[in-house]
N, C-alpha and C positions, 0 to 999 in steps of 0.2 A: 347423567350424561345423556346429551340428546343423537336417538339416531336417524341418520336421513334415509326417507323412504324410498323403495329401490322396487324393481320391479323384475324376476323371474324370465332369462332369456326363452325365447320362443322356438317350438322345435319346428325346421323347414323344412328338415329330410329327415327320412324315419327307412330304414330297409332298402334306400335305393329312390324311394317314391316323394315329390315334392309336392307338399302341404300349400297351397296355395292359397287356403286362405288367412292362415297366419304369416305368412310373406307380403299380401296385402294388408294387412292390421298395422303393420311394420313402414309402409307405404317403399315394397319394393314388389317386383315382379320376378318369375320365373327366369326371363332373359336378364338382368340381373344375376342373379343366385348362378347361372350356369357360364357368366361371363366371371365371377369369381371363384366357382370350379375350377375355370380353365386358366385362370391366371396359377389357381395352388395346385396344378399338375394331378387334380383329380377326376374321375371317372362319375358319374352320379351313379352306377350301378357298383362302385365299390365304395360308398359312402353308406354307413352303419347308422349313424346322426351327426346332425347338424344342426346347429343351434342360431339363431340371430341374437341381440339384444339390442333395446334401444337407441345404441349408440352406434349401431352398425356394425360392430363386431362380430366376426364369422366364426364358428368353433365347427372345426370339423374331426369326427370320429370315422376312419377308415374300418372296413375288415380286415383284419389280419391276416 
């Protein structure tokens, strides 16, 4: 069985602090990332991680 290759989401936020240059790798920006923050009613300084993938897919992990 063949499997397709995939590639490991990228982390954008880490503690609150945005990684900007895995956000460029991605070919997105900061104003980006914090225009969909604020569309999912979060804070970046209550943001734990956050992840992208290729596909654009946002995964966010709050503090609790």
């Amino acid at each position: 069985m063949a499997t397709k290759p995939f590639s490991l989401p990228q982390i954008v936020i880490k503690e609150g602090k945005i990684h900007k240059n895995e956000l460029q790798q991605l070919g997105r920006d900061d104003t980006w990332l914090m225009d969909q923050l604020t569309q999912k009613n979060e804070a970046l300084n209550n943001v734990l991680l956050a992840t992208l993938d290729e596909q654009g897919n946002l995964t966010i992990s709050p503090y609790q």
